[in-house]
Every structure is written in structure tokens, then in C-alpha cells.
C-alpha atoms as a printed R data frame, in Angstrom:
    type eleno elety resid chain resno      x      y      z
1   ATOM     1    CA   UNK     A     1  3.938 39.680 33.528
2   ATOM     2    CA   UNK     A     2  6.540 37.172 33.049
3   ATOM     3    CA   UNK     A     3 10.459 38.803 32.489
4   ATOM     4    CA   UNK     A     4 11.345 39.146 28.660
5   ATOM     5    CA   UNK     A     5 15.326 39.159 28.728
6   ATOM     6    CA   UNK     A     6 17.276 41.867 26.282
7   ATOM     7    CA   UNK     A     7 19.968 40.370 24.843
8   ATOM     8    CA   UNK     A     8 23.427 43.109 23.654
9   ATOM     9    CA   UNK     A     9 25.157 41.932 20.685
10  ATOM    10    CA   UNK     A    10 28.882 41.597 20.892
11  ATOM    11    CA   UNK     A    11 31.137 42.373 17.311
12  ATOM    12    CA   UNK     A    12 32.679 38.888 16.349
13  ATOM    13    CA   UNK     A    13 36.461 38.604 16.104
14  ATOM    14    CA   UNK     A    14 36.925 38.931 12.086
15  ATOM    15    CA   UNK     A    15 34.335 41.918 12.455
16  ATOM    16    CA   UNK     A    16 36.952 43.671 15.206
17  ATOM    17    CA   UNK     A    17 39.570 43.116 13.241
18  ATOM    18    CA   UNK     A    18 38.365 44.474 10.219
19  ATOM    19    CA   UNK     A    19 37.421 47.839 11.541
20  ATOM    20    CA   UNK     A    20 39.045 51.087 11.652
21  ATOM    21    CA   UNK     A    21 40.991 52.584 14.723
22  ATOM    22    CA   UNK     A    22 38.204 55.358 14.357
23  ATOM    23    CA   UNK     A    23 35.430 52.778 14.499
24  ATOM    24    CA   UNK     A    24 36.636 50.929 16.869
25  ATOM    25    CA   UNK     A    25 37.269 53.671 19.424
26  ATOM    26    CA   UNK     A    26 33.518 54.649 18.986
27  ATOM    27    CA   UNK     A    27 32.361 50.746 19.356
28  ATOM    28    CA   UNK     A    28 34.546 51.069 22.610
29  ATOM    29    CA   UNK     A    29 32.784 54.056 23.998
30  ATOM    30    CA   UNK     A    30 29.378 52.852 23.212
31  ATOM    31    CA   UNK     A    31 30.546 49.627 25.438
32  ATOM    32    CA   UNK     A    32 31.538 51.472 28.155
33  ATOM    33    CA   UNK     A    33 28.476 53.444 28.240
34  ATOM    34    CA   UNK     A    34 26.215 50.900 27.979
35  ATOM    35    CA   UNK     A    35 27.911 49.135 31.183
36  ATOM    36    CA   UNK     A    36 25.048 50.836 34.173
37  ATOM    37    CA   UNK     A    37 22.194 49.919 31.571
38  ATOM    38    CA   UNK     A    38 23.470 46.042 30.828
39  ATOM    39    CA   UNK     A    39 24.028 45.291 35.015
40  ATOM    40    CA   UNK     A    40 20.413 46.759 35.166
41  ATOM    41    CA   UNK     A    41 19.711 44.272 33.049
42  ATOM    42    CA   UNK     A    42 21.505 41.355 34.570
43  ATOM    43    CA   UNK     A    43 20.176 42.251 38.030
44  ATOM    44    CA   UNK     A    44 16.878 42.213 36.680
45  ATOM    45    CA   UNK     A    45 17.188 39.409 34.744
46  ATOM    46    CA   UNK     A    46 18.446 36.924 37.689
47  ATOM    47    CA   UNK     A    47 15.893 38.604 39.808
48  ATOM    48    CA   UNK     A    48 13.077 36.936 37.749
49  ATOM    49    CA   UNK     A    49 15.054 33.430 38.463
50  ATOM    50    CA   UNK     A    50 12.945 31.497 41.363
51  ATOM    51    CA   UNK     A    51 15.073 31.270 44.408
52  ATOM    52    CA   UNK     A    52 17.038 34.673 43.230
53  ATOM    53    CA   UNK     A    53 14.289 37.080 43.627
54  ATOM    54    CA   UNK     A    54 16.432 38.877 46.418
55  ATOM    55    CA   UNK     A    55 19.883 38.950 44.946
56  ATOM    56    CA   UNK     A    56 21.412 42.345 45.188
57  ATOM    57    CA   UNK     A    57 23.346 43.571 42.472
58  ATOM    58    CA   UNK     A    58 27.281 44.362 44.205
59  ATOM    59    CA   UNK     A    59 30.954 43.166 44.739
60  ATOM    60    CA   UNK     A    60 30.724 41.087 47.931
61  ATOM    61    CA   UNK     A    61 31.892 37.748 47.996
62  ATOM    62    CA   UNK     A    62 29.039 36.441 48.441
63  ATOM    63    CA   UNK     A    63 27.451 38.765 45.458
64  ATOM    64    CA   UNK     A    64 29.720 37.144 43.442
65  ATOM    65    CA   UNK     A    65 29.562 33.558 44.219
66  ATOM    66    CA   UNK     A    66 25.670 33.653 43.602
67  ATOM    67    CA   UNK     A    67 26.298 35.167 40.252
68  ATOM    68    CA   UNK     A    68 28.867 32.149 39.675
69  ATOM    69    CA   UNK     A    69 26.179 29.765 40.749
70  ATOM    70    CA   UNK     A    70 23.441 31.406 38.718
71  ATOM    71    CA   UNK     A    71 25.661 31.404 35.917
72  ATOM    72    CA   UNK     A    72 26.435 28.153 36.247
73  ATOM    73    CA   UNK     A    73 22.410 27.210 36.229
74  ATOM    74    CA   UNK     A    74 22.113 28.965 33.229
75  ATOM    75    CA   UNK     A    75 24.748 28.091 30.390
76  ATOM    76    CA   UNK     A    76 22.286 26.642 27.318
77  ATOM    77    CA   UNK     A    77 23.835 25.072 24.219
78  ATOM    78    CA   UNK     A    78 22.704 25.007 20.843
79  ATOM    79    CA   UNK     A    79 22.898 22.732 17.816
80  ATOM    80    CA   UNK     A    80 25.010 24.270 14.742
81  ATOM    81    CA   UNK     A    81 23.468 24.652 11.626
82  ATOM    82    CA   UNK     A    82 25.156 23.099  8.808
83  ATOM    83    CA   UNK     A    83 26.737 25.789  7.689
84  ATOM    84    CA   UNK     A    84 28.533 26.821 10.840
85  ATOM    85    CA   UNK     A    85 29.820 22.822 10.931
86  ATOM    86    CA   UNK     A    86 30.934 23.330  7.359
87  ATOM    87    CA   UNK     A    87 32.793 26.568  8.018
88  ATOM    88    CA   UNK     A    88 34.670 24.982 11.285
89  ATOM    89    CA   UNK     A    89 35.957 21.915  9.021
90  ATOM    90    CA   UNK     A    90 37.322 24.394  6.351
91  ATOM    91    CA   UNK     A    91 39.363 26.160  9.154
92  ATOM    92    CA   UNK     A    92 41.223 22.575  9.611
93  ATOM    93    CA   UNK     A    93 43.975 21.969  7.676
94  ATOM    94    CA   UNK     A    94 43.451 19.306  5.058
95  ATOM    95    CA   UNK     A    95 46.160 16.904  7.153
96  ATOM    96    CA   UNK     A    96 44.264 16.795 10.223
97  ATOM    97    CA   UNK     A    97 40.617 16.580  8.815
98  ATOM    98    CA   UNK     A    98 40.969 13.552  9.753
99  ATOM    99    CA   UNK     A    99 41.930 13.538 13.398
100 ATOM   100    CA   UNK     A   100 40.416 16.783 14.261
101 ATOM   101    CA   UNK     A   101 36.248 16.954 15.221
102 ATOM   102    CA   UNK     A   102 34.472 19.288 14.398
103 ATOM   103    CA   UNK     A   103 32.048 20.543 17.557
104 ATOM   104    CA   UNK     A   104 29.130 20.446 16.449
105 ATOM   105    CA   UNK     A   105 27.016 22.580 19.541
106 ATOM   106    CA   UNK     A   106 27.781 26.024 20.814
107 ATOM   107    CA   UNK     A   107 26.805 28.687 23.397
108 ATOM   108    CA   UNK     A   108 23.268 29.641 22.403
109 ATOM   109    CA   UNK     A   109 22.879 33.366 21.629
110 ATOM   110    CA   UNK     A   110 21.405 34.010 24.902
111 ATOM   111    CA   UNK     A   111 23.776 32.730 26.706
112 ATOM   112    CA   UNK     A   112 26.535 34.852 24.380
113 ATOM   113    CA   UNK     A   113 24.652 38.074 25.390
114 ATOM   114    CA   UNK     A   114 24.695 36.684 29.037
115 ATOM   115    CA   UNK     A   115 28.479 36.532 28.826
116 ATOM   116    CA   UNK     A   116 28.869 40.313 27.675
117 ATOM   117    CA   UNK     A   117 26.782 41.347 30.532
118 ATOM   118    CA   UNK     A   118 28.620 39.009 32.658
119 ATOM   119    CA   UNK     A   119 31.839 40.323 31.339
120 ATOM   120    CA   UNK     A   120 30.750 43.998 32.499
121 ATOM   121    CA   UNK     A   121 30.287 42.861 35.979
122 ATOM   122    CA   UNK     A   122 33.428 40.986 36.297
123 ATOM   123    CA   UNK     A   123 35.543 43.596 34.861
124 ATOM   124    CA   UNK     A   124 33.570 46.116 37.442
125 ATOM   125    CA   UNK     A   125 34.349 43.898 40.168
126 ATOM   126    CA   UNK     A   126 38.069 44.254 39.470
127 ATOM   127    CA   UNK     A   127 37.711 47.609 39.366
128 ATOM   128    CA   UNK     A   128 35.866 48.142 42.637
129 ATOM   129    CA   UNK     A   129 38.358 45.444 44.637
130 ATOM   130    CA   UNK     A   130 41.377 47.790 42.896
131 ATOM   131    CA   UNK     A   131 40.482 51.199 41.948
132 ATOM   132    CA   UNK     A   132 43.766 51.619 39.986
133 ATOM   133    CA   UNK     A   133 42.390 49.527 37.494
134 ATOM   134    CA   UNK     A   134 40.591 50.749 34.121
135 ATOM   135    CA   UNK     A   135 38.785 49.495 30.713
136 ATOM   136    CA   UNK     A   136 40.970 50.356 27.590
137 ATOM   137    CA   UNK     A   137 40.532 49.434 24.176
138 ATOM   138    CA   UNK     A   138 43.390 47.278 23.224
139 ATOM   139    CA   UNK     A   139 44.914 48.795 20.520
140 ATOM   140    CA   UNK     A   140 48.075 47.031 19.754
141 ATOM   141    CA   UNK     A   141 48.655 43.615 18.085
142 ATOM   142    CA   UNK     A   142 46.183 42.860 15.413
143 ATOM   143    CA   UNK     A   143 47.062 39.356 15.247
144 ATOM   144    CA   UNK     A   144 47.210 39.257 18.982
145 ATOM   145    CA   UNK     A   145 43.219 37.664 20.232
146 ATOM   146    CA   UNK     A   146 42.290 40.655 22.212
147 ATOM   147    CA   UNK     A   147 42.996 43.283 19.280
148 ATOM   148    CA   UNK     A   148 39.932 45.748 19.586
149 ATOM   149    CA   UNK     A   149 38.583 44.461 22.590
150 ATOM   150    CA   UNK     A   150 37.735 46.359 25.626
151 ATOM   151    CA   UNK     A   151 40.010 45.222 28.518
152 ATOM   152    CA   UNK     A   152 41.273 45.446 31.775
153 ATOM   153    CA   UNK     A   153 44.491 46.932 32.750
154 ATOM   154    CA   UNK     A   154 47.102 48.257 35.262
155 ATOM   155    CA   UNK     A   155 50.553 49.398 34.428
156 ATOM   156    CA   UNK     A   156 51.988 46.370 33.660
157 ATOM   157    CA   UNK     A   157 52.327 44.381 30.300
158 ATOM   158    CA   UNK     A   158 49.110 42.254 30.855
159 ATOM   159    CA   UNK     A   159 45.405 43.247 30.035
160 ATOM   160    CA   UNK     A   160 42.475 40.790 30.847
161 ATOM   161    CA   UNK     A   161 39.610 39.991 28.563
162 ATOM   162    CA   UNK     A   162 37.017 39.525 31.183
163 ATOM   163    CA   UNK     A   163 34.854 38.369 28.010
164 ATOM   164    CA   UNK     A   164 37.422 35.756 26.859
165 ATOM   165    CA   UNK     A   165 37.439 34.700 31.075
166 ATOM   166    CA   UNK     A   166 33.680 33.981 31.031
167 ATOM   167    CA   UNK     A   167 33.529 32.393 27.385
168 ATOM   168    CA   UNK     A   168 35.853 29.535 28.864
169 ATOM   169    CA   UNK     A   169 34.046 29.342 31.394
170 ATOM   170    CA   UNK     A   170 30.776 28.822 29.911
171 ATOM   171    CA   UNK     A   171 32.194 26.091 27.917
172 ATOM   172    CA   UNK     A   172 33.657 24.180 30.486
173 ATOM   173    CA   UNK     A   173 30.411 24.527 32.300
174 ATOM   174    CA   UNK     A   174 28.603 22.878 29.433
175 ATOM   175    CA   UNK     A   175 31.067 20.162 29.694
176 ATOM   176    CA   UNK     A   176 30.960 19.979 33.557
177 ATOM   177    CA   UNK     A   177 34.405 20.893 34.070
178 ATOM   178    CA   UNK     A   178 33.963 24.110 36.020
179 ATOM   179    CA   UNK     A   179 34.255 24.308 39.735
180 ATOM   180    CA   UNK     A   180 32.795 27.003 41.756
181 ATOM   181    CA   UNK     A   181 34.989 29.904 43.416
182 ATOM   182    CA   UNK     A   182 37.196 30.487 40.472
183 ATOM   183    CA   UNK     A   183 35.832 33.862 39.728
184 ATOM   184    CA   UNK     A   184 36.915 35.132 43.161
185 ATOM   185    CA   UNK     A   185 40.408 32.932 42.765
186 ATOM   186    CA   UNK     A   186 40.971 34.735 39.045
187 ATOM   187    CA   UNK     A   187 40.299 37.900 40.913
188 ATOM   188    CA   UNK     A   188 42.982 37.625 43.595
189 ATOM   189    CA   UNK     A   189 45.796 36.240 40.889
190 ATOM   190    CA   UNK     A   190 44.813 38.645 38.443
191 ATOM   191    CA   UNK     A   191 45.040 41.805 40.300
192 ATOM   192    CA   UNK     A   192 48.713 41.399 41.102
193 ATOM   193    CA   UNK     A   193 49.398 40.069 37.525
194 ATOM   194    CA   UNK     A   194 47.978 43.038 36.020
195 ATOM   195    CA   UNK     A   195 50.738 44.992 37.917
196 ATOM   196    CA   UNK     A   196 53.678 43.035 36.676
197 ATOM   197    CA   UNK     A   197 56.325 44.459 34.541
198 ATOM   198    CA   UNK     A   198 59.172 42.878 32.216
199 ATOM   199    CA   UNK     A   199 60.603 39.565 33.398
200 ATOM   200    CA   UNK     A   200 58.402 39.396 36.767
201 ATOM   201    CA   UNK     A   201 57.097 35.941 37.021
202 ATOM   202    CA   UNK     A   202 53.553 35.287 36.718
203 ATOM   203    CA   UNK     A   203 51.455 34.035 39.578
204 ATOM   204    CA   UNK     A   204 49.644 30.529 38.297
205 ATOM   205    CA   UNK     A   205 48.092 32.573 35.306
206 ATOM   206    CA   UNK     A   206 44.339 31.247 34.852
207 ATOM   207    CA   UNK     A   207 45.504 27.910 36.366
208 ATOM   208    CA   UNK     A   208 41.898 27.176 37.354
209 ATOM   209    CA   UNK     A   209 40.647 27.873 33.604
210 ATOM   210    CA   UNK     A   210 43.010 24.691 32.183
């Protein structure tokens, strides 16, 4: 029987923003829980992938790189409906309608889902290479991009969207701009950025995502 994948839907932005500090503490918690069932899922899910049938879900280096790989196979795009191109050009103000395109492809929904699950493994990954580190809900700063998402942190003034890390990523994939081994490169800048307080200098902060 051939492998049917489950996709997990992910709240859009305006939809995060828009809820209560209630509702989004319980959307937080039902994240978090769902974290063993979705790698399940992912595991399973490159499993069914010829050449991947033996892939081991876990934190190695090598683990990860054939993740990154598989990922990289996998990254669909889809045409935008009308509607969606007619919403992006409204966002533009009228002055630069002119000299700003509008896109007019995105991720396909699968390949959304496959970045929450994706998400879930990278921000375990952190976690196992430093225990320290934990998933909050990031509370503070609703105009601020993460507001309401679940992050990582350490003590210091940074958190890490490790859903916002593999959404660039699977855009610059679909434009052939991504080059293996930054997942493991993020990692090892990351970690010590995470522990930096006021006025320590950062350490080449996603470098390899620009």
C-alpha cells in the first residue's frame, strides 16, 4: 500500500496575531505535544522515499545532512490563484507598483506542512546538541515577526524561529540558491548566539541564509 502523507496545519501570521494570550498559550501546548507524533510522521514519510527506506530518525550529522538532502529533493511550488496575486499587489504601496513584482508561485501546501514538521526536528536537534535550550512561546513584541510563535531560546536576548529558518530555506531551494551543510553551520552559530546578552557581538548571524 503506497504511503499517504498527513499534512499539520500551521496558524498564518495575521491569524497569530489576532489571538488572545489565552489562545495562544493553548495553540502553543498543542504544538509542543504534537512534536513525537509529527517526527513519526516525517520518519515515516521519508522512509517511503526510494533510496531512503533505511534512514533513521536522530541528531547525528549524518542524520541531519540526509534530511537536508531529502529536503532539498522535495521542495514543490505551486501556481497562485488570482486572488492570492491580487492580495500581494495591494500590500505594495501605490509608488512602487510599478517597480515591485508580484511572485506569482509559492511553497505548495505540502511542502508548508513539510516545513512545520521540519521545524520540529530542527528545533529538537538544538535541543539535543544543547540541553539548556527550550521551546517558548514568544510572547513579547506584537509587531515583532515571531510574536506567538513557538521558539527556541537560551538566556540571552535572541530566540530562533526554526520555522522562519526552514521557510527561507525552502525558497531559496526553489530558486537554487541553497547549498548543503547550512543546517549543521546554523546549528553551531546559533547555539552560542542564543547565549548572548546586551551588547555581545553576534557571530555571522544566518550569514549562510543571505
Amino acid at each position: 500500500m503506497q504511503y499517504e502523507y498527513p499534512p499539520i496545519l500551521f496558524p498564518n501570521q495575521s491569524w497569530l496575531n489576532q489571538y488572545s494570550s489565552q489562545d495562544a498559550k493553548k495553540w502553543f501546548e498543542y504544538y509542543i505535544s504534537k512534536i513525537p507524533e509529527r517526527l513519526q510522521v516525517l520518519h515515516e514519510h521519508i522512509n517511503a522515499t526510494p533510496g531512503y527506506e533505511t534512514w533513521k530518525l536522530g541528531f547525528e550529522s549524518s542524520t541531519v545532512n540526509a534530511i537536508e538532502q531529502w529536503f532539498i529533493e522535495h521542495v514543490e511550488m505551486r501556481d497562485k490563484t488570482k486572488e492570492e496575486i491580487e492580495r500581494d499587489r495591494d500590500r505594495i504601496p501605490d509608488k512602487l507598483k510599478n517597480a515591485v513584482p508580484v511572485e506569482t508561485t509559492t511553497l505548495s501546501n505540502k511542502t508548508y506542512s513539510l516545513i512545520v514538521d521540519l521545524s520540529m526536528y530542527y528545533g529538537e536537534y538544538l535541543r539535543h546538541e544543547d540541553p539548556r535550550l527550550k521551546w517558548v512561546l514568544r510572547k513579547k513584541g506584537k509587531r515583532e515577526f515571531f510574536y506567538q510563535n513557538p521558539v527556541i531560546v537560551g538566556t540571552g536576548l535572541l530566540a530562533l524561529d526554526p520555522r522562519h529558518i526552514m521557510t527561507v530555506i525552502a525558497f531559496k531551494i526553489s530558486d537554487n540558491e541553497y547549498k548543503a551543510g547550512g543546517l549543521i553551520e546554523l546549528k553551531d552559530r546559533w547555539i552560542r548566539n542564543l547565549w548572548l546578552e546586551k551588547n555581545q557581538p553576534l557571530e555571522g548571524l544566518e550569514k549562510r541564509l543571505k
